[in-house]
C-alpha positions in Angstrom: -80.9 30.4 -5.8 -80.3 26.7 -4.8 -79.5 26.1 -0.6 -76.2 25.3 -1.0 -75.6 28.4 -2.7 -77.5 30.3 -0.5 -75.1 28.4 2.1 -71.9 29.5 0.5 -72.9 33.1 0.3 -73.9 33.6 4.0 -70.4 32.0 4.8 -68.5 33.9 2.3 -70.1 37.3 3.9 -69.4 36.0 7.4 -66.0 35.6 6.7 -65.4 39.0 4.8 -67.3 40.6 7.5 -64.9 39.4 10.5 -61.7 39.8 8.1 -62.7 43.5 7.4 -63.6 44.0 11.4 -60.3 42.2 11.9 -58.9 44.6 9.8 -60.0 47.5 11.1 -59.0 46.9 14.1 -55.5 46.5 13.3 -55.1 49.6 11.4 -57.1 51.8 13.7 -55.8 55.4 14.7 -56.6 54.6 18.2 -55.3 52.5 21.1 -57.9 49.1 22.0 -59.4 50.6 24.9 -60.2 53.7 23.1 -61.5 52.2 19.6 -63.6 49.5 22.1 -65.0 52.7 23.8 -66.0 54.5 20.7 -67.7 51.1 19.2 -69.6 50.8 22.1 -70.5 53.8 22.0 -72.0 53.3 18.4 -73.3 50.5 19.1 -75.5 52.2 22.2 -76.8 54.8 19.8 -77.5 52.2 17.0 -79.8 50.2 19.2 -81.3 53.5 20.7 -81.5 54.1 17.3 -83.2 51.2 16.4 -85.3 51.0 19.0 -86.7 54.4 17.9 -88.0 53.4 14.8 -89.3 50.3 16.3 -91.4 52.5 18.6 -92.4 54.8 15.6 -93.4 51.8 13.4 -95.4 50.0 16.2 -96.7 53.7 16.9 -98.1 54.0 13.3 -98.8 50.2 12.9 -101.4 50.6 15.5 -102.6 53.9 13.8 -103.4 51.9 10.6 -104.7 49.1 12.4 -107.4 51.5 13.8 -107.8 52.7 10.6 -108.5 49.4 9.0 -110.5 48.3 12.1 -112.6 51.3 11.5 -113.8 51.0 7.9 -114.1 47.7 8.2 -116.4 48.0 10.8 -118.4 51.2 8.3 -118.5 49.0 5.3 -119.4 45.9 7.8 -122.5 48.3 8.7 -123.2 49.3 5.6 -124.1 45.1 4.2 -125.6 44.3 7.1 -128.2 47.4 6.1 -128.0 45.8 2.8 -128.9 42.4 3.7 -131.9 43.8 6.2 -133.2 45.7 3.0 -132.9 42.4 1.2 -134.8 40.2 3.8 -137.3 43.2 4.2 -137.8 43.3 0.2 -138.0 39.6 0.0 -140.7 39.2 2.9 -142.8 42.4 0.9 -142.4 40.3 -2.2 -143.4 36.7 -0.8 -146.6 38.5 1.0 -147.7 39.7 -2.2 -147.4 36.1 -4.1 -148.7 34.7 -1.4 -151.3 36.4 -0.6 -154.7 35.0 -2.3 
């Protein structure tokens, strides 16, 4: 999608998004105070909300992380056992050409 569509989108869903809360307003049951009260209140338990599942996903980002950390580290031991098996094969090997 080009920028300048991109562009028109974003204010096209701007707009429809304050003309529906506009809206909504207007033709709300309750009196200003009251609706203002209640979308506070939503709003409080959308970012306590929110804020739970930020917690939960740092909580199990961290959990993967050690995860991670941990095999790495395993399969980090493993080559470096690999390589000394290497170096010890190849030293066995150049003392037997070597050797007169």
């Amino acid at each position: 999608m080009s920028g300048r569509r991109v562009t028109y989108f974003a204010i096209g869903a701007a707009a429809g998004l304050a003309a529906g809360v506009i809206i909504g307003l207007m033709v709300a049951p309750d009196s200003g105070a009251r609706t203002r009260r209640r979308l506070a209140n939503e709003a409080m338990r959308a970012a306590d909300l929110a804020r739970s599942v930020a917690d939960r996903a740092e909580r199990v980002a961290a959990l993967i992380g050690t995860q991670v950390d941990h095999a790495l580290g395993r399969e980090e031991e493993a080559a470096w056992r690999r390589v000394a098996r290497l170096r010890d094969g190849v030293q066995r090997y150049s003392r037997t050409v070597m050797a007169p």
